[in-house]
N, C-alpha and C positions, 0 to 999 in steps of 0.2 A: 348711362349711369351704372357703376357697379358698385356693390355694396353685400359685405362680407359679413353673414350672423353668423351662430353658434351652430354646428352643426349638430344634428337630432342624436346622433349615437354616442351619446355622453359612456366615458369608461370610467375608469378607475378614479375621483376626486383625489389632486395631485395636490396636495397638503403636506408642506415640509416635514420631515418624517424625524427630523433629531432636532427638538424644542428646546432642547436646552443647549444647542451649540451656538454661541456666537463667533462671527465672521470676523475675523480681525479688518482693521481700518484700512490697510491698504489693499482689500479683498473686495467683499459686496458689500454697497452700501446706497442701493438703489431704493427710492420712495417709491410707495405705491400710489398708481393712480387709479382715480375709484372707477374710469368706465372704458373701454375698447371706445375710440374715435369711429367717424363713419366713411366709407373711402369713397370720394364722386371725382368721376372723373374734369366738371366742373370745379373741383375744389382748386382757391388757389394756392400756390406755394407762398411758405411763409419765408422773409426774410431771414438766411441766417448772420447778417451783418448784426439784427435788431431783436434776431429770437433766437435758435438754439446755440449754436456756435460753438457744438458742440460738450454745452455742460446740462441738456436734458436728461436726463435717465430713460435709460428703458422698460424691461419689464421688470416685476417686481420678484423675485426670485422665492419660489414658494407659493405664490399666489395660488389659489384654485385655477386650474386648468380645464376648461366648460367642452371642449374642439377636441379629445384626445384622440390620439394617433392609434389608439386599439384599446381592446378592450384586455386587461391583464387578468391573467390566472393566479389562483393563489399562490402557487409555485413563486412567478415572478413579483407578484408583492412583494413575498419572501427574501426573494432575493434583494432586492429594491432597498431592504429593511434592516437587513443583514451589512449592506455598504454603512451603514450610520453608525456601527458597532466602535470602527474604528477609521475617524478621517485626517484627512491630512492636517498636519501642526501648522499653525499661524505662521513659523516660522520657513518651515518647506516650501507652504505657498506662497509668500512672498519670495523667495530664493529662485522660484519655480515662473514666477512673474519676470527677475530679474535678468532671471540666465534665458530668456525665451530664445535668444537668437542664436546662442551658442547650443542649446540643445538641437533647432535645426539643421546648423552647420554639418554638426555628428551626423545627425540623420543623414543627410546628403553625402557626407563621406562615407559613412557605412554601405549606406546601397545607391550611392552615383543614380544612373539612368534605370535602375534595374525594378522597383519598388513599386510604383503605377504605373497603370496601361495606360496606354494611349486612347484620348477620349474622341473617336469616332463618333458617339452619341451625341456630343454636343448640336451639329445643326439640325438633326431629329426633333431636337426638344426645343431647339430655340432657333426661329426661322429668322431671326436677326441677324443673326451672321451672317446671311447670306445674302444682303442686302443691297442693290446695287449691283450684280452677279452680272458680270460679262459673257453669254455662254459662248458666244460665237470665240472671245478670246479665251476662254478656257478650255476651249476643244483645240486651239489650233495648236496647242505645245502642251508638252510633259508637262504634269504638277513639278517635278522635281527638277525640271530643268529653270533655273535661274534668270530670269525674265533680264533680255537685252535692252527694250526701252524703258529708260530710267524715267520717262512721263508717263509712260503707262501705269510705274508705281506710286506714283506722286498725287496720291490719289486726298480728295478732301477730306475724306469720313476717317475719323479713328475710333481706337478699340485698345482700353487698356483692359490686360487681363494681373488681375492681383492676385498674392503668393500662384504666380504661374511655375513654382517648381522649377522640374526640367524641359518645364514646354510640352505638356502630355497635351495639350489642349491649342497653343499655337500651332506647332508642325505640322498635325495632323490635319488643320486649316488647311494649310497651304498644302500639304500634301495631294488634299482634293481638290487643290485647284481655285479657292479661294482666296485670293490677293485684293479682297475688297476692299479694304484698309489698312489703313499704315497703323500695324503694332506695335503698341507699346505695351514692356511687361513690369511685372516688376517683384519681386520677393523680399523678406525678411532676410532671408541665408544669401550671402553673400556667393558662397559656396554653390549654391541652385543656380544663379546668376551666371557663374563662369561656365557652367556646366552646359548654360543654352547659348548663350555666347560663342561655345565650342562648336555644338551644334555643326553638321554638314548643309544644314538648312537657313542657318540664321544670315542672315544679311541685312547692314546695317542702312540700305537705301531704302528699306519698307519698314525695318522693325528696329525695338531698341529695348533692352534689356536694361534692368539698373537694381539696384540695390536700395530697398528704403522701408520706413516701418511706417505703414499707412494708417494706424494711431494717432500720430502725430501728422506737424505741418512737412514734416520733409518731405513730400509729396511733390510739393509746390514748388522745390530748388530744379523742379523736373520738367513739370507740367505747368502751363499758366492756369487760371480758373476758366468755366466753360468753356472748354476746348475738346472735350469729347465726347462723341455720340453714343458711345456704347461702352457698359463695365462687366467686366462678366468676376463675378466672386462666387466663387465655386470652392465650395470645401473648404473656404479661407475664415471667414468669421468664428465658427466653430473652435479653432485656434487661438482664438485673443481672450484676453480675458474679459469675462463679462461687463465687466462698469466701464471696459473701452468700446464697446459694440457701439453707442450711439456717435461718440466724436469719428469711428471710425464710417458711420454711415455719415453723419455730416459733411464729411472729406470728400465723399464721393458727390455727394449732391452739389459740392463746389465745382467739384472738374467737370461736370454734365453741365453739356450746352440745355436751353430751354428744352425740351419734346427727347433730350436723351434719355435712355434704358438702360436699367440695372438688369441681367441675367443671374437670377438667383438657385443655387442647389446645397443645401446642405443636412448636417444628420438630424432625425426625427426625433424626437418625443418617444422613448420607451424601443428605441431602434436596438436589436442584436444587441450594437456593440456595447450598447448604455447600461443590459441586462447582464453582459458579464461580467465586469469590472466586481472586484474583489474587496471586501475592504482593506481598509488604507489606501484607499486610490480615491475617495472621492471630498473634493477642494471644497465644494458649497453646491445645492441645490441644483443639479444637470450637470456639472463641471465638473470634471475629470483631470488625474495622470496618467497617464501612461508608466509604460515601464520603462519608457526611454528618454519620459520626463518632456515628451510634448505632452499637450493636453487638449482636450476637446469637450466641447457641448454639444447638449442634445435639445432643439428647440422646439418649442411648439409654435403652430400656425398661425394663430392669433397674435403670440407672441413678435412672430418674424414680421408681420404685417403691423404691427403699432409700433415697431422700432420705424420703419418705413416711412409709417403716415405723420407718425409727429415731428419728422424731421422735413416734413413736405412734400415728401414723393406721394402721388397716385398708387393704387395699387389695381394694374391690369389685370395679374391672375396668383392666386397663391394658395398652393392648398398641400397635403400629402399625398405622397405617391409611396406606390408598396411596391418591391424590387425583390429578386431572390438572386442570393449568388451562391451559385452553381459549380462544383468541378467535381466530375464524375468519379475520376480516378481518388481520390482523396475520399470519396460518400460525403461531399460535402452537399447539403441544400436548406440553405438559411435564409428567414425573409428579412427584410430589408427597409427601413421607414426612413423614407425623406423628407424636407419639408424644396417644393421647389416653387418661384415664385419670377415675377417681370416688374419691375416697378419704374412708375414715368417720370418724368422730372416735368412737369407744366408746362406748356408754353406762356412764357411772359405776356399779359394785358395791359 
């Protein structure tokens, strides 16, 4: 049984800080629910033909925050307080909702391959991937050399990775040597798409790249329902807008076969990048623009974990982790709040 309370190091009580700002309608407009569910790994999944189907809500945006991700200095109150001064127009962020796909395209045209690193860390953190591991065949040939039997690749277990970018996260798979499953990817930017597509690595007998806004059903012109074992969303949620975060976890709990795994990383609660933002940059309650007109959130652990539970998944592990990014030359050394998590999908009774 696993079961996730309020951790003892209560910080800063996270109480919407501009009372008298209303959210326009195509924005937040999430109910509150009055108590965190309980996560067992006996619990079973609930139907989503009969129950969410994607029109649950998540967290309540503003809510007391009991789990916080650190404790804040005045300083960062401050600043926290200073964002309410001035935020984004009803208008912007609807506009800002609209054009979501066209802003990443830019992004990917502006900095192509150049932008994120390659994520090496992944099988580190999540031994999933690695599952299934042929060592004897992955010793006997280059990662980079392009596998001659085409049954060797035809392998049963898949692996979709959502807004997988330029593939910082697939290549680097296969690059060590991991051809455990047949990838599937998939991004918003059409533009991200072509660009792994291009890819020196990509090949279309193990992996398959597409284009789609996993919000919605167009997922399903792709994939049939439980058809994969493993979802890895990484850095992607954080990107949508909040009132779509549950149909977007609903989505996923369709493609996961019974005992499949969600791989979860995304920004924290009170993380660096959440504490500089300026104002006029913040949309509602942890949601953000950017200056390039992507946007993101910052979530809390409690939070990430009752989106999870009440759309049925288990929750095997979820909590935050503290990270510093480092580059000497620059004096750069900032720490870093995640929220990272595993979530199961039941086995059918």
């Amino acid at each position: 049984q696993v079961e996730l309370t309020s951790h003892p190091r209560l910080a800063y009580r996270h109480t919407q800080f501009s009372k008298g700002f209303s959210t326009p309608k195509q924005s937040l407009s999430f109910k509150s629910e009055p108590s965190f569910c309980r996560y067992e790994k006996s619990k079973q999944p609930r139907s989503l033909a009969k129950g969410t189907n994607g029109t649950q809500k998540a967290f309540n945006l503003g809510d007391v925050v009991t789990d916080a991700a650190k404790i804040l200095t005045e300083e960062e109150r401050t600043k926290l307080e200073e964002q309410n001064k001035r935020l984004v127009t009803p208008f912007q962020a609807l506009k800002l909702e609209q054009e979501a796909r066209k802003h990443w395209d830019l992004f990917y045209k502006r900095n192509e391959n150049r932008f994120f690193k390659d994520r090496h860390w992944t099988t580190r953190e999540f031994s999933e991937l690695l599952a299934g591991e042929d060592p004897a065949a992955a010793a006997s040939s280059s990662p980079l050399a392009k596998p001659d039997n085409v049954e060797r690749i035809s392998v049963e277990k898949k692996l979709l990775e959502i807004g997988c970018g330029v593939g910082n996260l697939i290549f680097p798979l296969i690059e060590d040597g991991h051809r455990d499953y047949f990838i599937y990817a998939c991004d918003l930017s059409p533009r991200a798409v072509e660009l792994v597509q291009k890819h020196n690595l990509y090949d279309e007998r193990y992996m398959k790249a597409f284009a789609c806004d996993i919000t919605t059903e167009e997922v399903f012109q792709t994939l049939p329902e439980a058809s994969l074992d493993i979802v890895t969303l990484i850095f992607v949620l954080s990107a949508i807008h909040p009132e779509k975060f549950q149909s977007t976890v609903a989505n996923i709990y369709r493609l996961l076969k019974p005992g499949g795994v969600v791989l979860f990383r995304d920004y924290g609660l009170y993380d660096m990048a959440q504490l500089r933002f300026k104002p006029g940059h913040k949309i509602a309650e942890n949601f953000y623009m950017r200056q390039d007109g992507t946007r993101s959130y910052y979530f809390a652990e409690e939070e990430v974990s009752k989106l999870f539970c009440q759309t049925g998944f288990t929750v095997m592990v979820n909590s935050y982790i503290h990270r510093r990014t480092v580059n000497p030359k620059e004096n750069i050394d900032v720490p870093r709040i995640f929220v990272q998590g595993k979530f199961l999908k039941p086995e059918q009774t």
